[in-house]
C-alpha positions as CSV (number, residue, x, y, z in Angstrom):
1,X,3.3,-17.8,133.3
2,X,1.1,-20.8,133.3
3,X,-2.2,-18.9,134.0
4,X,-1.2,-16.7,131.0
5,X,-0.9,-19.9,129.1
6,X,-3.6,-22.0,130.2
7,X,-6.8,-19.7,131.2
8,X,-8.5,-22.3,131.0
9,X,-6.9,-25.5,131.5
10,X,-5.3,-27.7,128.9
11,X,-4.3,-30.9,127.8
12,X,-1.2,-32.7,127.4
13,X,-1.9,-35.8,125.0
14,X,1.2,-37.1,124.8
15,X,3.3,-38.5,127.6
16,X,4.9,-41.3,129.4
17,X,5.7,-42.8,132.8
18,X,8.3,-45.3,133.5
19,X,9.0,-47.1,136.8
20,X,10.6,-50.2,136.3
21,X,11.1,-50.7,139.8
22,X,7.4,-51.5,140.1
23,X,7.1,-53.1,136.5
24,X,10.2,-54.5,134.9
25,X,10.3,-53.8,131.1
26,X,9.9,-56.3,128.3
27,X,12.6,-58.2,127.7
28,X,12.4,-57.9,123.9
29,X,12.0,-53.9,124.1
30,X,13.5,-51.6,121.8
31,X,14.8,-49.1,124.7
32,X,15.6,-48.9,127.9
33,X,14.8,-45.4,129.2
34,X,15.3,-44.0,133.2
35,X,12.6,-43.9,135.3
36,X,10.2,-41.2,135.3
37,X,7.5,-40.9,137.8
38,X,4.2,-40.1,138.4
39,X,5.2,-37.6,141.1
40,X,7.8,-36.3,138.7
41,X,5.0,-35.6,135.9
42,X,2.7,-34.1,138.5
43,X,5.4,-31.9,138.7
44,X,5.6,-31.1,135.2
45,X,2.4,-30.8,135.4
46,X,2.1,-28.3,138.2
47,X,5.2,-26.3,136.1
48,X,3.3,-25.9,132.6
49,X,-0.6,-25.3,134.1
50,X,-1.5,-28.4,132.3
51,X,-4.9,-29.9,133.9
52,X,-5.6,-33.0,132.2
53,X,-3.0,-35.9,130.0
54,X,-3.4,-38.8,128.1
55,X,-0.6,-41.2,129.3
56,X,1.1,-43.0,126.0
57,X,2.0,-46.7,126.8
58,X,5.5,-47.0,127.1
59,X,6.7,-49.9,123.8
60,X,9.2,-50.7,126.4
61,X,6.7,-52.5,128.4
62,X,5.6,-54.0,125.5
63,X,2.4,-55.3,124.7
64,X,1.3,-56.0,128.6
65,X,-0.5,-52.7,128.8
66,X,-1.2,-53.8,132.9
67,X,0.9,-50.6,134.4
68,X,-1.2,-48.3,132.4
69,X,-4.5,-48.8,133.7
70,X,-2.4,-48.8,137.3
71,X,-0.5,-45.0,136.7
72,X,-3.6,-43.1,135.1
73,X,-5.5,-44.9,138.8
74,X,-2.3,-42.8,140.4
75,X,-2.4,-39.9,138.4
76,X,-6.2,-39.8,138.0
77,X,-8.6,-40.9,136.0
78,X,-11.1,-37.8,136.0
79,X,-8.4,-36.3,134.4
80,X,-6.2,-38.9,132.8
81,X,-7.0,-40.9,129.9
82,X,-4.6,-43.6,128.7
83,X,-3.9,-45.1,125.3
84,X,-2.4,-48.6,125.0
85,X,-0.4,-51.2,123.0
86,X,-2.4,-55.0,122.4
87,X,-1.6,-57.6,120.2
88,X,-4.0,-57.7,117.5
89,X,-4.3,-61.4,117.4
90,X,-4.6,-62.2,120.9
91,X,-6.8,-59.4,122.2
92,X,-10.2,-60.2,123.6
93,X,-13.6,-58.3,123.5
94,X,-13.5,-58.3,127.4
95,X,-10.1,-57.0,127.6
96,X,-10.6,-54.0,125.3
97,X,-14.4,-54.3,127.4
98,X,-11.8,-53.6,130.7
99,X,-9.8,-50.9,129.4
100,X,-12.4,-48.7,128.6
101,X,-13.9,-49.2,132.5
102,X,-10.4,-48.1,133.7
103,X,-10.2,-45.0,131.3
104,X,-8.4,-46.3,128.2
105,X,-9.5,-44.6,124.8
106,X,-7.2,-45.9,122.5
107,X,-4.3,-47.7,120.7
108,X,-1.0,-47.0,119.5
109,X,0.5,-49.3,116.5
110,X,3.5,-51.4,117.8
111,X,5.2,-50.8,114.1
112,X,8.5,-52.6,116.0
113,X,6.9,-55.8,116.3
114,X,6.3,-56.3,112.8
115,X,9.6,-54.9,111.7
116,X,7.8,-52.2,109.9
117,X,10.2,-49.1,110.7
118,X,11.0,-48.7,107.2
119,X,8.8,-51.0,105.0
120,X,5.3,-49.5,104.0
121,X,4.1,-52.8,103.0
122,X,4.2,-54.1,106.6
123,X,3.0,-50.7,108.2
124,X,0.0,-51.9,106.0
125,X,-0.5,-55.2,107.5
126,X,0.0,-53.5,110.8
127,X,-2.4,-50.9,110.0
128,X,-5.0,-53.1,109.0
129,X,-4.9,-55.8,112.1
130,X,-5.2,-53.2,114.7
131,X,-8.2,-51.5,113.1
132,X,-10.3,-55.0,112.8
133,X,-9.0,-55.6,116.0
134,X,-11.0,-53.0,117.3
135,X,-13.7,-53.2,114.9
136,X,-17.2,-53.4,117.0
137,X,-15.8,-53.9,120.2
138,X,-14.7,-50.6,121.3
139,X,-16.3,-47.0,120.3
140,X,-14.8,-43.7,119.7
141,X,-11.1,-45.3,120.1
142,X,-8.3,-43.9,118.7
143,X,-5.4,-45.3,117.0
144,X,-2.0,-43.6,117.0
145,X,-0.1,-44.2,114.5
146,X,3.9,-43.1,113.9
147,X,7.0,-43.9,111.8
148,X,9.5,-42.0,110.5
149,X,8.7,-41.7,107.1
150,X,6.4,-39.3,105.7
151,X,6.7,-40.2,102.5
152,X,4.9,-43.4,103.0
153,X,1.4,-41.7,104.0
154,X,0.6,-41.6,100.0
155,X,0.7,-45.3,99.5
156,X,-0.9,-45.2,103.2
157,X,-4.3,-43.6,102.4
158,X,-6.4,-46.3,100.6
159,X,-5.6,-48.2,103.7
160,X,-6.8,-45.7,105.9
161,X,-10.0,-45.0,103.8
162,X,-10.7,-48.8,103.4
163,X,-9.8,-49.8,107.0
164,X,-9.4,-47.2,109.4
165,X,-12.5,-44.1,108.6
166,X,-15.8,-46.5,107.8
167,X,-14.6,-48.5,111.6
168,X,-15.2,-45.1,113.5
169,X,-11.7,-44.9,114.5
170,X,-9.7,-41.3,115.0
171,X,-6.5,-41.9,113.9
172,X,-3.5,-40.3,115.1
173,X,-0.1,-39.2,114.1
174,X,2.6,-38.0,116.6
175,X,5.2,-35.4,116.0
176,X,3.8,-33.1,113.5
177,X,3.8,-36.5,111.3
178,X,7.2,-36.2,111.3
179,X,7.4,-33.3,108.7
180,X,10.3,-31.4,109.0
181,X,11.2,-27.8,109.9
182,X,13.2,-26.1,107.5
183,X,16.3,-26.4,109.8
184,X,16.0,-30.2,109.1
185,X,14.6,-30.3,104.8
186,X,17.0,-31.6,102.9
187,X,18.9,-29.4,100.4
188,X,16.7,-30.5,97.8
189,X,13.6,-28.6,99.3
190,X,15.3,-25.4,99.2
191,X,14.2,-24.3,102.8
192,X,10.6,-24.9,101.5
193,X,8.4,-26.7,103.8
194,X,6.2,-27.6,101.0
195,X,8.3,-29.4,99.0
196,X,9.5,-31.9,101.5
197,X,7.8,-35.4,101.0
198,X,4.3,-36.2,102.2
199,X,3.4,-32.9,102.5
200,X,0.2,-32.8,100.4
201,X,-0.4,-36.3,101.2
202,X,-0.4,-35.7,104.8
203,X,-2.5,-32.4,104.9
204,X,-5.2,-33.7,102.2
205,X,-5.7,-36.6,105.4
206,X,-5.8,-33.8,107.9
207,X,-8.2,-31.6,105.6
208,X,-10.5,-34.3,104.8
209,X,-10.9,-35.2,108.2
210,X,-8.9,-38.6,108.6
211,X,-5.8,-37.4,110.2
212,X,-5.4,-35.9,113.8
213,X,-1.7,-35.1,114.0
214,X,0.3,-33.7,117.5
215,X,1.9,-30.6,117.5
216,X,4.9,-32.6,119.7
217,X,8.1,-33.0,120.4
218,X,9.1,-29.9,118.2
219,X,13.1,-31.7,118.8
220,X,12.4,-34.7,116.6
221,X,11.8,-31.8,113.7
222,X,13.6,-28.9,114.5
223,X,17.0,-27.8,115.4
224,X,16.1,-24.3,116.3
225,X,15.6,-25.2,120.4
226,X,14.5,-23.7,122.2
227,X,11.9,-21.5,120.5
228,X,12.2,-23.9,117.4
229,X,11.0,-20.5,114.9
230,X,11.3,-22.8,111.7
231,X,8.2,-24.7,112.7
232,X,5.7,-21.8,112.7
233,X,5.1,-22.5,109.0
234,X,4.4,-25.8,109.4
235,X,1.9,-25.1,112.4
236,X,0.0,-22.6,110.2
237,X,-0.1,-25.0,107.4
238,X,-1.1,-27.7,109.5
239,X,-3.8,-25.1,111.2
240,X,-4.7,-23.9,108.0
241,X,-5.7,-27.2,106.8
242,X,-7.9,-28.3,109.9
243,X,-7.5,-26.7,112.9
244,X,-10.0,-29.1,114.4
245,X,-7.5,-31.6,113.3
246,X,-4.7,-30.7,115.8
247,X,-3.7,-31.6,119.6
248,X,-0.5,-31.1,121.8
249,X,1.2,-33.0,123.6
250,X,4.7,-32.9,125.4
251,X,6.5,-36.1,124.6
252,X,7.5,-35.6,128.4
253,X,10.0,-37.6,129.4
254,X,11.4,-36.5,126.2
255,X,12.7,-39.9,125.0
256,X,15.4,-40.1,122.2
257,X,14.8,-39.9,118.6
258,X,13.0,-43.4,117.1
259,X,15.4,-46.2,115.7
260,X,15.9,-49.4,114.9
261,X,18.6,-50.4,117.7
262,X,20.9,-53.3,117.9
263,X,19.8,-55.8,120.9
264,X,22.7,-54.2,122.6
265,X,22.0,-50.7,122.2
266,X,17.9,-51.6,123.4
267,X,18.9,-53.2,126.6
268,X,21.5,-49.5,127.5
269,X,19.8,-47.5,129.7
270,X,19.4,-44.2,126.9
271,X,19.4,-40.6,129.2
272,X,16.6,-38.4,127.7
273,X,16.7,-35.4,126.0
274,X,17.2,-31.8,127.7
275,X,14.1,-29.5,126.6
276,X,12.6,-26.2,127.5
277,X,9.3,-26.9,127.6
278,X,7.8,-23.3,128.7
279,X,10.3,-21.6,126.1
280,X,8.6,-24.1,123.3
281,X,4.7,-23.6,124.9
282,X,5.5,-19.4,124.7
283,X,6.9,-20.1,121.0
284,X,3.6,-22.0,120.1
285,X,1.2,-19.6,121.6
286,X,2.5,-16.6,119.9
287,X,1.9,-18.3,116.6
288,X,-1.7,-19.0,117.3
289,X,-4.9,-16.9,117.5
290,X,-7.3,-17.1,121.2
291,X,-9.6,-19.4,119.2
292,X,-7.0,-21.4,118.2
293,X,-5.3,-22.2,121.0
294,X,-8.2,-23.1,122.8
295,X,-9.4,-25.7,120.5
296,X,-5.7,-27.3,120.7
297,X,-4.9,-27.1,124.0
298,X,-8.7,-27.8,125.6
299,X,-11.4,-28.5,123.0
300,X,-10.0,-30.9,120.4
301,X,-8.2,-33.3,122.8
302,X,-11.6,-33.2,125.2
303,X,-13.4,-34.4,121.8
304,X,-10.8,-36.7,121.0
305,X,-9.9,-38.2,124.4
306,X,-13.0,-37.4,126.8
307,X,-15.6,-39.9,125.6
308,X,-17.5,-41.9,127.8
């Protein structure tokens, strides 16, 4: 199955490890998920064919981004890449200098710690400090960027055009930017993917260029597991659009939906979610032409992530 899948190799861009044995989690962290191992994602690993992953910083650890740099060393690094969380304000030339050495090629946008779930004028602000923090320090970086509004990507863009694009950064949406399968549209849309909001918004960014979004975690989407058949529209729309735009990655541990949680509910161990990984992979494949599978499973992400 896997050597029918991956010929020739692939790339998992979007996953997590979590041993808080060896590093305890922030104590201001908005989850508290179960340990999940390096030699438990090797196993993954060794299950789908991947070859090579880019390990997401976990925002329960916060902004202390130290255990990353230590699990890609255990998974890696000629085939590992890692992208972390800073503070913007406190972040030092050397420091980004050091993450680089130890195979770190990007950022993701804490939008928790500026209480920016649901307000677009503080997913500005956030926006805009983590791109001049990078400014002219670090090359070829990208910046992942998620929330769960897509609507908000409109009033996004001269942000993004002003801020992110003329710095070099790639930036990056996870989880199919959060657009819905038609299992999840509201009524209003009609079962029409197209009419959901931030549609256009989101595919002018990924046509133009300025938008690399994940084909992940199909379950934050879809309700149609395992195969999830309501989001082959949205993949050939997204493919349509770009398809040098597009990466994949597993979401592996599979953590639950994002949320603003109560302090209580943050510091509850949350189990993760139940998903059929090769069922989803088989789905995905049959949707997608030889060429185009290749450059989302092996040539975009080695653009994206391999840099040197």
């Amino acid at each position: 199955m896997s050597v029918q899948l991956f010929p020739d190799g692939g790339w998992d861009v979007h996953h997590h490890i979590f041993e808080p044995d060896r590093f305890p989690y922030d104590p201001n962290r908005h989850l508290t998920p179960p340990p999940a191992s390096v030699r438990k994602y090797n196993e993954f690993k060794l299950n789908t064919g991947i070859t090579h992953s880019v390990l997401t910083h976990g925002l329960s650890y916060g902004a202390d981004s130290s255990c990353l740099t230590t699990f890609t060393a255990d998974l890696g690094q000629t085939v590992t890449r890692g992208i972390a969380v800073i503070d913007p304000e406190t972040v030092t030339p050397i420091e980004l200098a050091e993450m680089h050495a130890n195979g770190v090629r990007g950022i993701r946008v804490n939008i928790y710690k500026y209480n920016a779930m649901h307000d677009v004028e503080r997913q500005k602000v956030a926006l805009t400090a983590h791109a001049r923090a990078l400014d002219g320090h670090v090359t070829r970086w990208n910046m992942a960027f998620t929330h769960t509004h897509p609507e908000f990507w409109g009033a996004l863009k001269p942000v993004i055009v002003r801020e992110v694009v003329p710095r070099g950064i790639r930036l990056v949406t996870d989880h199919f930017a959060l657009l819905k399968g038609a299992s999840m549209l509201p009524v209003e849309c009609g079962g029409d993917i197209t009419r959901q909001q931030g549609f256009e918004d989101i595919l002018d960014l990924v046509q133009a260029g300025h938008l690399f979004v994940k084909i992940s975690a199909p379950y934050r989407v879809s309700l149609q597991a395992p195969h999830f058949e309501d989001l082959k529209p949205l993949v050939r729309a997204l493919f349509d659009a770009n398809p040098h735009q597009l990466v994949w990655g597993s979401d592996w541990p599979h953590t639950p939906l994002m949320k603003v949680r109560t302090r209580e509910e943050a510091l509850t161990e949350t189990p993760y979610l139940e998903v059929d990984d090769l069922a989803w992979l088989e789905s995905l494949r049959s949707w997608l032409s030889d060429d185009e599978w290749r450059m989302l499973m092996v040539e975009n992400p080695k653009r994206l992530y391999d840099s040197r």
